[in-house]
C-alpha positions in Angstrom: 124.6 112.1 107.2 121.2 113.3 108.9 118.3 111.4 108.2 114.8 113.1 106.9 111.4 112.5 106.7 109.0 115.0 104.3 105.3 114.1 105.1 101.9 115.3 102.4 99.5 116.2 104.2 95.6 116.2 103.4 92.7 117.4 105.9 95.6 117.2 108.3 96.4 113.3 107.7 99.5 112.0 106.0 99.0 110.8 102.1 102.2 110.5 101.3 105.7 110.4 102.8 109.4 110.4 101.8 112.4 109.5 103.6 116.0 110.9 102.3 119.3 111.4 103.6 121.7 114.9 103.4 124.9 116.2 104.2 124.4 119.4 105.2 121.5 121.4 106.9 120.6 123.3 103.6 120.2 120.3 101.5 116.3 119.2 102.9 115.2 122.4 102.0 116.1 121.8 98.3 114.4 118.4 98.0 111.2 120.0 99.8 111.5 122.1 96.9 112.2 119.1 94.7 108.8 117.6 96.0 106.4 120.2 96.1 103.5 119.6 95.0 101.0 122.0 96.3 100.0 120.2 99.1 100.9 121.4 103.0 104.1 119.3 103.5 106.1 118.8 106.7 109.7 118.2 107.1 110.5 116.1 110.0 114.4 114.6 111.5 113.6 111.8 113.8 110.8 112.8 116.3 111.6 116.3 115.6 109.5 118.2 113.0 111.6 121.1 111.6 109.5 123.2 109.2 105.7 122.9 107.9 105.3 124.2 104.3 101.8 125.6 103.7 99.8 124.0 100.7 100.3 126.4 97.3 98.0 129.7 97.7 97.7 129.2 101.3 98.8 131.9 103.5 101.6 131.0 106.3 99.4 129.8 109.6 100.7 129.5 113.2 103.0 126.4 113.4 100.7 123.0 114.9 103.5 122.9 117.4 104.6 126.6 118.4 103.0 128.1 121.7 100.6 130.5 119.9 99.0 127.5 118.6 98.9 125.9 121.1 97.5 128.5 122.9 94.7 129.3 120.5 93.5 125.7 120.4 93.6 126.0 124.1 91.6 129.3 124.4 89.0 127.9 122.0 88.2 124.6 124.0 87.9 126.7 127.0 84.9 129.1 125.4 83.6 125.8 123.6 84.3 126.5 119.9 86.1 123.4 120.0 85.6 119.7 121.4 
C-alpha cells in the first residue's frame, strides 16, 4: 500500500490536510474526488507532490513546481514585478 497526503489550500497555505492509504494508483484520484470541496487541493506521496487540483471555477494554471513556472516566477523577479 502507497501512502498519501491530500493538502487544502488557502492564499497558498495549508488549511487542511488528509493522510490515506491505496492499493492502486487510481484509487487517490477517487478520494480527491471524495474530498473536494472547492478549494485548490494538492495530492502529495511522501516528498513528492503528484497533482494540484485547482479550486472550483478556477481555470487550470501552470503547476508551482513544473519549469514554466518556474521560469515565469524567474522572468518576473528579474524585470522587478516581483520581490
Amino acid at each position: 500500500m502507497a501512502g498519501y497526503r491530500l493538502y487544502f489550500l488557502s492564499d497558498e497555505h495549508i488549511q487542511d490536510a488528509v493522510a490515506f492509504e491505496c492499493d492502486s494508483h487510481e484509487d487517490p484520484i477517487k478520494t480527491v474526488r471524495e474530498h473536494a470541496d472547492g478549494r485548490v487541493m494538492e495530492l502529495w506521496s511522501g516528498a513528492r507532490m503528484l497533482r494540484r487540483f485547482p479550486a472550483e471555477g478556477e481555470p487550470p494554471g501552470p503547476d508551482r513546481h513544473s519549469a514554466g513556472w518556474i521560469l515565469s516566477q524567474a522572468f518576473q523577479r528579474a524585470v522587478g514585478l516581483t520581490h
